[in-house]
TIBALUM-873833 format. One record per residue (C-alpha): x, y, z; residue in one letter; residue number from 0. Coordinates in steps of 0.2 Angstrom, whole numbers, plus 5000, padded with zeros to 4 digits. Example, Ala and Ser with C-alpha at 12.3 -4.5 7.8 and 13.67 -1.06 7.14 Angstrom:
# TIBALUM-873833
REC    u    v    w rest  nr
REC 5062 4978 5039    A   0
REC 5068 4995 5036    S   1
# end
This chain:
# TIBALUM-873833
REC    u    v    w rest  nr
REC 4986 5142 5319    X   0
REC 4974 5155 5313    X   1
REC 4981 5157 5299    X   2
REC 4979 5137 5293    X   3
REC 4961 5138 5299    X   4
REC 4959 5153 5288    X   5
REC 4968 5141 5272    X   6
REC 4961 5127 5276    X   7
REC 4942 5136 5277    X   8
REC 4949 5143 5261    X   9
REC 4952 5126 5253    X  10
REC 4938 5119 5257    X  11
REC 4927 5130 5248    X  12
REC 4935 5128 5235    X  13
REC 4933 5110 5234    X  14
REC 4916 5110 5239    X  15
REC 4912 5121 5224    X  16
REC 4922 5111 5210    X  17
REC 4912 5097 5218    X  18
REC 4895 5104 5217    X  19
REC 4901 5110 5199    X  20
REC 4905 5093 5196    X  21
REC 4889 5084 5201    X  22
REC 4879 5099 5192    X  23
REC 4888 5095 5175    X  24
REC 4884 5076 5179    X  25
REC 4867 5078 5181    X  26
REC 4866 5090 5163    X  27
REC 4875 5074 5156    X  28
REC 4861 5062 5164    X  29
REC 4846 5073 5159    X  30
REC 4853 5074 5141    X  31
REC 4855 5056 5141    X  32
REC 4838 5052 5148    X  33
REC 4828 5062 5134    X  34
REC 4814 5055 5128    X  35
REC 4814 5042 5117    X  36
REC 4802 5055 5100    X  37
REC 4817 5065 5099    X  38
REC 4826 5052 5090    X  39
REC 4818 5046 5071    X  40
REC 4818 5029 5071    X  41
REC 4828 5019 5058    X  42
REC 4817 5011 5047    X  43
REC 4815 4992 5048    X  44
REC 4817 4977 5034    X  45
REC 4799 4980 5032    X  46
REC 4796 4997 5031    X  47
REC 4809 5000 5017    X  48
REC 4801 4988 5005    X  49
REC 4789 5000 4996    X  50
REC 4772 5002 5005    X  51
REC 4757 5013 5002    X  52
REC 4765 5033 5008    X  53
REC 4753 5039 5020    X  54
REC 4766 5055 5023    X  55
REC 4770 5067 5009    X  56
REC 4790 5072 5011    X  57
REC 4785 5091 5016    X  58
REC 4777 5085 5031    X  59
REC 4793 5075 5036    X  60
REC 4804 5089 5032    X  61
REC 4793 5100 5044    X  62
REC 4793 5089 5058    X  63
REC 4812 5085 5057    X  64
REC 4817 5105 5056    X  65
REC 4805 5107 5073    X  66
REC 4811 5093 5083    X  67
REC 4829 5100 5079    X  68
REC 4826 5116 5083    X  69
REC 4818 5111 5100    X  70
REC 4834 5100 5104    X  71
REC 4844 5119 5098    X  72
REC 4836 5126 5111    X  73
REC 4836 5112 5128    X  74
REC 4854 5112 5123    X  75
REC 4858 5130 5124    X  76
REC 4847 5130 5137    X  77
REC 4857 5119 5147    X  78
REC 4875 5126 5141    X  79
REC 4869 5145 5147    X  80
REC 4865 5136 5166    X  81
REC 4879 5126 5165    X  82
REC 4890 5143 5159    X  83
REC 4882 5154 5173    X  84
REC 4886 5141 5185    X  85
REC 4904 5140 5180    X  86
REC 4904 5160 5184    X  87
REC 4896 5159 5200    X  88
REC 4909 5147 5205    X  89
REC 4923 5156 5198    X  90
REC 4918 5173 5208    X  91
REC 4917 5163 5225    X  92
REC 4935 5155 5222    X  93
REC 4941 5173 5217    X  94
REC 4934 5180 5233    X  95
REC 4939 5165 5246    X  96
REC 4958 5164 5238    X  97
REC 4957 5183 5238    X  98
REC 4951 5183 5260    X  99
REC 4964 5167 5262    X 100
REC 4978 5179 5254    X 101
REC 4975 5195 5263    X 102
REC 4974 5186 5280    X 103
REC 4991 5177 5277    X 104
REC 4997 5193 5271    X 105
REC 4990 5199 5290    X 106
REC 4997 5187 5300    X 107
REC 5014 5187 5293    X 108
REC 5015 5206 5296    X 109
REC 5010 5203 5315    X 110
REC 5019 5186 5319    X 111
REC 5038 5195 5312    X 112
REC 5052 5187 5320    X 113
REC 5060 5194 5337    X 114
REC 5078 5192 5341    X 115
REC 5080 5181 5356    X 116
REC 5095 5169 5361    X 117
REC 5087 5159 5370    X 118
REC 5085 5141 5364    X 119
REC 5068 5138 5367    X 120
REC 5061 5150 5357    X 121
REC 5072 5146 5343    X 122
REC 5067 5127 5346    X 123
REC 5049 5136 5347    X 124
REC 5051 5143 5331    X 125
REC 5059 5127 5321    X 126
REC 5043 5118 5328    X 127
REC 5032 5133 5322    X 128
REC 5040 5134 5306    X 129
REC 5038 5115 5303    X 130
REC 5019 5115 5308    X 131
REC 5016 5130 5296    X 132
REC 5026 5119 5283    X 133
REC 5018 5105 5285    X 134
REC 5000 5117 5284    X 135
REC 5006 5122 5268    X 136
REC 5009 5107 5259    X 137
REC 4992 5101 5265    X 138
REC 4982 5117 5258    X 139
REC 4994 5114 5240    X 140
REC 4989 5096 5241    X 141
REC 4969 5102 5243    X 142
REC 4971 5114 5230    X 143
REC 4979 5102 5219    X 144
REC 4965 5092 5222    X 145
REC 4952 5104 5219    X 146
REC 4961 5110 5202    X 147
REC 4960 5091 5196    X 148
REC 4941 5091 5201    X 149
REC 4938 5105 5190    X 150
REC 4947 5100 5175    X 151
REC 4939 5085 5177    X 152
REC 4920 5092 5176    X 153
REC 4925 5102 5162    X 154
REC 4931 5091 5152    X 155
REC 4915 5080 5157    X 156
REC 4906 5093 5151    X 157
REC 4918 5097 5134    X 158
REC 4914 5076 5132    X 159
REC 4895 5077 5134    X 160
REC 4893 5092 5122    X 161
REC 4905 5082 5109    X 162
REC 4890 5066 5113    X 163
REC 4874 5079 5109    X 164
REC 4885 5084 5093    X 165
REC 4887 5067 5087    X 166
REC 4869 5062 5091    X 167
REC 4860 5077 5084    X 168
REC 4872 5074 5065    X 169
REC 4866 5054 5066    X 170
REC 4848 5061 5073    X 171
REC 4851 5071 5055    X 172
REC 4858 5060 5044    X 173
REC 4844 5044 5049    X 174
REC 4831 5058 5045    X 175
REC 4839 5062 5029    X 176
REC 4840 5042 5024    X 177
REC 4820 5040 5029    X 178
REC 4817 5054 5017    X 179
REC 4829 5047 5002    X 180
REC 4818 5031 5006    X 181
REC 4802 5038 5006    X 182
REC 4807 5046 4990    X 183
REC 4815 5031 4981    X 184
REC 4799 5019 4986    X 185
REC 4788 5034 4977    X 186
REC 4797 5032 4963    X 187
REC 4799 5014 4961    X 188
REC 4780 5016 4964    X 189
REC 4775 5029 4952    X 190
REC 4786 5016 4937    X 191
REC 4777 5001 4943    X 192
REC 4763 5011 4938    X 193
REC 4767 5019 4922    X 194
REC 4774 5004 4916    X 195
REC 4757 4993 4920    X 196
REC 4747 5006 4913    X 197
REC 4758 5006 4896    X 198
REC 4758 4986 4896    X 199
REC 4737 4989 4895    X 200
REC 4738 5000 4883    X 201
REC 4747 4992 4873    X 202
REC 4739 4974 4878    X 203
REC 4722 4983 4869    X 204
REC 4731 4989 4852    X 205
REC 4735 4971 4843    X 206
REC 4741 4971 4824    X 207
REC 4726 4969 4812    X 208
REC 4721 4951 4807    X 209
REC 4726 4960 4787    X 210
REC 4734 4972 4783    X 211
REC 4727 4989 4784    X 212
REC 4731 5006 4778    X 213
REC 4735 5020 4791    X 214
REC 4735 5040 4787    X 215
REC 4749 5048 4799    X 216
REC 4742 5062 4807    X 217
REC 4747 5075 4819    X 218
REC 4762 5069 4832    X 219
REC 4763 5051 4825    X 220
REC 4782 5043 4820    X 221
REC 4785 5025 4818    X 222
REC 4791 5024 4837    X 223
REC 4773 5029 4844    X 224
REC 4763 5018 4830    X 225
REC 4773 5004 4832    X 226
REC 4768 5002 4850    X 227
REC 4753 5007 4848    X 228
REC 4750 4992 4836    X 229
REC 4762 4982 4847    X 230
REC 4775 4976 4835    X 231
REC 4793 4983 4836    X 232
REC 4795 4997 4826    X 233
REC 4809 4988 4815    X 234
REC 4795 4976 4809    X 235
REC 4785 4992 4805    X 236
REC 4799 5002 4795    X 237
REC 4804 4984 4785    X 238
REC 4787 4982 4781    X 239
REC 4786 4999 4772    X 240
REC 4801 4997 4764    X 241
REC 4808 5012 4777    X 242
REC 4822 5015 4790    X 243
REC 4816 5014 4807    X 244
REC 4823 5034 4810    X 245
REC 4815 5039 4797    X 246
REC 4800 5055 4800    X 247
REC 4784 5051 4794    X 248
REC 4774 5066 4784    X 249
REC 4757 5074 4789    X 250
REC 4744 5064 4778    X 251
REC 4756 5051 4772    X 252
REC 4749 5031 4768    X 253
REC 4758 5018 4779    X 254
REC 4753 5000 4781    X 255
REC 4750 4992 4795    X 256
REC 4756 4973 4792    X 257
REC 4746 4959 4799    X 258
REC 4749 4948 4814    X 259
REC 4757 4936 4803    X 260
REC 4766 4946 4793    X 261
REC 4774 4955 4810    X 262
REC 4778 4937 4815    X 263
REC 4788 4934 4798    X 264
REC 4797 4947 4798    X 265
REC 4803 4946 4814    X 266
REC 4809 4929 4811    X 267
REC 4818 4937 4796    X 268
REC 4825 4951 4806    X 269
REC 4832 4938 4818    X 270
REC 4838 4928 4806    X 271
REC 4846 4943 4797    X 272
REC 4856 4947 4814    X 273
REC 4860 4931 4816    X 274
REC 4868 4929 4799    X 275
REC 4877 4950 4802    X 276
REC 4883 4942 4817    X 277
REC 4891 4925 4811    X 278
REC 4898 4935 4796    X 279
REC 4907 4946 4809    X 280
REC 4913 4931 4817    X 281
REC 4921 4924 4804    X 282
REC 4927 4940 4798    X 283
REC 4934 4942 4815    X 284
REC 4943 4924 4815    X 285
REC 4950 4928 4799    X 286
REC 4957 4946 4802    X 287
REC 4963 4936 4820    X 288
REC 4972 4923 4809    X 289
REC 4980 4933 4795    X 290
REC 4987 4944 4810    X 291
REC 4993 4929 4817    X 292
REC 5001 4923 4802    X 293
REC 5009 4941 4797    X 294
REC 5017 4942 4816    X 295
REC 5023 4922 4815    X 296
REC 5032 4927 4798    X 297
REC 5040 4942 4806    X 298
REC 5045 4932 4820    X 299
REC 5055 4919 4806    X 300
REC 5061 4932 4798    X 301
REC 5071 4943 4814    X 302
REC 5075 4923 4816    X 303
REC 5082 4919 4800    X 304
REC 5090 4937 4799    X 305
REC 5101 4932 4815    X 306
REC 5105 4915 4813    X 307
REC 5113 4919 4794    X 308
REC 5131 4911 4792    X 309
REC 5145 4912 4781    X 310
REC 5139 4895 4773    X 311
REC 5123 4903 4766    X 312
REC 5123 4908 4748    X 313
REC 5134 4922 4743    X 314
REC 5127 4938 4739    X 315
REC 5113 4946 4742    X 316
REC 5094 4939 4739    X 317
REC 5079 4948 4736    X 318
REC 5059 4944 4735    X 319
REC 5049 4949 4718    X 320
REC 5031 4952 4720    X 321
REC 5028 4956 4702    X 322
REC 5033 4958 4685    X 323
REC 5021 4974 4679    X 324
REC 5018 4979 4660    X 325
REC 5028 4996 4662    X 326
REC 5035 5008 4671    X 327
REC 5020 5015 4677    X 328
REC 5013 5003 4684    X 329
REC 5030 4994 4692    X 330
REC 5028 5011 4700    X 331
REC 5011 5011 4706    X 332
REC 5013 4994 4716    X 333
REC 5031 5000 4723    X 334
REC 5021 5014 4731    X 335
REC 5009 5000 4739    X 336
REC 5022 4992 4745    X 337
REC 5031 5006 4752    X 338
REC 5016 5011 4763    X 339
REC 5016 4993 4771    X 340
REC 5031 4999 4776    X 341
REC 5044 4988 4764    X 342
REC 5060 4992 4755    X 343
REC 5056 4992 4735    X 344
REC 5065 4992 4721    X 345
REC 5060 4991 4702    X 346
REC 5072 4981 4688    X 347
REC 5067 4983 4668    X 348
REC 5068 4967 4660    X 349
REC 5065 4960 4642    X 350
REC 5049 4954 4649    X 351
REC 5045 4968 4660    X 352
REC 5047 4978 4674    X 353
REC 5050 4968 4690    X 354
REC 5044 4974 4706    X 355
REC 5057 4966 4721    X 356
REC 5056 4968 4739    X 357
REC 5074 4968 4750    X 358
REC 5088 4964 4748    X 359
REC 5091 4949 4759    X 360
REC 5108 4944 4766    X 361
REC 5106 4925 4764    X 362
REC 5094 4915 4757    X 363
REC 5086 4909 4774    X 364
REC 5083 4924 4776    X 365
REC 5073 4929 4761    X 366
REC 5063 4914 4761    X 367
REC 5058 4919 4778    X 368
REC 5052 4939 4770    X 369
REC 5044 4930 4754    X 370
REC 5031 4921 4767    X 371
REC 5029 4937 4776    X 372
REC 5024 4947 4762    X 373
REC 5013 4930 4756    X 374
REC 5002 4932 4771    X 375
REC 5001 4951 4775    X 376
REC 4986 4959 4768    X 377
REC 4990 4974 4766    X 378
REC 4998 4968 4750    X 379
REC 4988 4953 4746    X 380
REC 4999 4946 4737    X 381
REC 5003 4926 4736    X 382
REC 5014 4926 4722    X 383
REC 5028 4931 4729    X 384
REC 5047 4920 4726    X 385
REC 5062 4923 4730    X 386
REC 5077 4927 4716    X 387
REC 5095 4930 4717    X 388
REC 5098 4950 4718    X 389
REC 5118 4951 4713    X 390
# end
């Protein structure tokens, strides 16, 4: 029974350290959470991230975020060196307290050594002794067991609560990082505001001349700076000095400066201008969209008529002339024309020229079919096209 005192004294300290561990790391864990509210940089509301007069310049901010994480550095490792020499503290007392519980085990076993003795009693004696110290032993397990879990437990307590200060002191970071962007963004989209009012004066001071007036270029000016200096757009400028609008102006060169009505005519002739470039496009575009459209509808007939040719068709062969040239020469020349867009030519001396023919055909369906084709591709341009009998 002395030895079970010993265990269970043993045992005890143990748990009654894990514990005191335990509620240390809990109360790290409080502390941490109960910091005060300045640590954190406050997100910025609905009002303060529409721009507003800046009454801190971004140094200051930086300095104030680097010290204030700096400080939270140091509580923290502050508390992990407490916490770590806590842990050692504890450890050492377990050491020692599983080191006295062994040694006395060790003790008693060597005085308690069995004596041989018949007599039932004592062996009844020793199956109870055997059975108490078994039972004994399965308590103290079940207590160390116990204090083992208590331990994991605080340490992964503390593993979590370290992993929370990581987690708070990046978003601390990153919120501080987004006030700065803000901060910067808002300066700029005030220093803009500003450039851009101070040019709309500027150039609300400068209008065109009631006349037109001559100008000497000097030092640094272009059409760019004079036209918004006089306020006109800078085509205006170069079209009323018979000039391209990239074009350099020379040192002591004579420009003119066109009136208010003459900048207000010729911008109706530059618009109108764009608007006539633009509706020729347009119909350029429709018409390049419908000679394609017609070329790949005449293609389409053609594979057609190429697969539905029957016996009853013509016989022979049938091909498409496209011209009937002066000479050889130039029976060659549009052969070669032809060729590039990609067509089979052949050339046939006659008495009344040279003829230029396209194919052969098998079937006149088919021909037909090639001769609108060629009608309406314009690589060629050709209209005259008709389809003859080939052999």
């Amino acid at each position: 029974m002395n030895f079970s005192r010993q265990a269970l004294l043993g045992i005890g300290m143990i748990i009654g350290g894990s514990v005191m561990l335990y509620a240390m790391v809990q109360q790290i864990g409080d502390g941490n959470t109960s910091e005060p509210a300045t640590a954190m940089v406050d997100k910025p509301s609905a009002e303060q991230e529409a721009p507003q007069p800046l009454t801190t310049d971004i140094d200051t901010e930086k300095r104030i975020l680097a010290q204030k994480q700096k400080e939270r550095a140091a509580r923290v490792a502050e508390q992990e060196k407490r916490a770590q020499q806590f842990l050692t503290e504890q450890e050492t007392a377990e050491a020692q307290a599983l080191a006295k519980s062994r040694a006395e085990n060790q003790q008693y076993i060597a005085n308690s050594a069995p004596i041989a003795d018949d007599d039932d009693s004592s062996e009844a004696a020793k199956d109870v002794e055997k059975s108490v110290k078994s039972k004994e032993v399965q308590d103290a397990q079940k207590l160390v067991k116990a204090a083992d879990d208590a331990l994991k437990e605080a340490k992964a307590k503390k593993q979590a609560d370290a992993e929370k200060q990581q987690m708070e002191a990046k978003q601390e970071k990153a919120d501080a990082e987004k006030l700065v962007e803000s901060r910067k963004e808002a300066e700029a989209k005030s220093q803009a505001a500003a450039e851009r009012k101070k040019e709309t004066a500027e150039m609300a001071k400068n209008e065109p001349p009631k006349s037109p007036s001559d100008y000497q270029v000097k030092r640094g000016d272009g059409l760019i700076k004079l036209a918004r200096q006089y306020n006109m757009p800078v085509e205006v400028l170069a079209q009323a000095n018979n000039l391209s609008p990239s074009t350099s102006l020379q040192l002591g060169q004579s420009i003119t400066i066109p009136s208010r009505k003459q900048v207000d005519r010729l911008a109706r002739e530059a618009v109108a201008a764009e608007q006539a470039r633009e509706e020729k496009r347009k119909k350029e575009d429709a018409l390049a969209k419908k000679s394609a459209d017609a070329k790949r509808d005449a293609q389409q007939k053609l594979s057609e008529a190429r697969k539905e040719v029957k016996e009853t068709d013509a016989k022979g062969s049938f091909g498409v002339q496209v011209a009937l040239a002066n000479d050889q020469a130039k029976a060659d020349e549009l052969a070669k024309k032809f060729k590039s867009a990609g067509y089979q030519v052949k050339t046939s001396a006659t008495s009344r020229g040279v003829r230029v023919v396209v194919g052969p055909e098998r079937g006149k369906v088919a021909a037909l079919a090639l001769k609108d084709k060629i009608n309406s591709d314009p690589k060629v341009n050709t209209t005259s096209a008709w389809v003859l009998y080939w052999r």
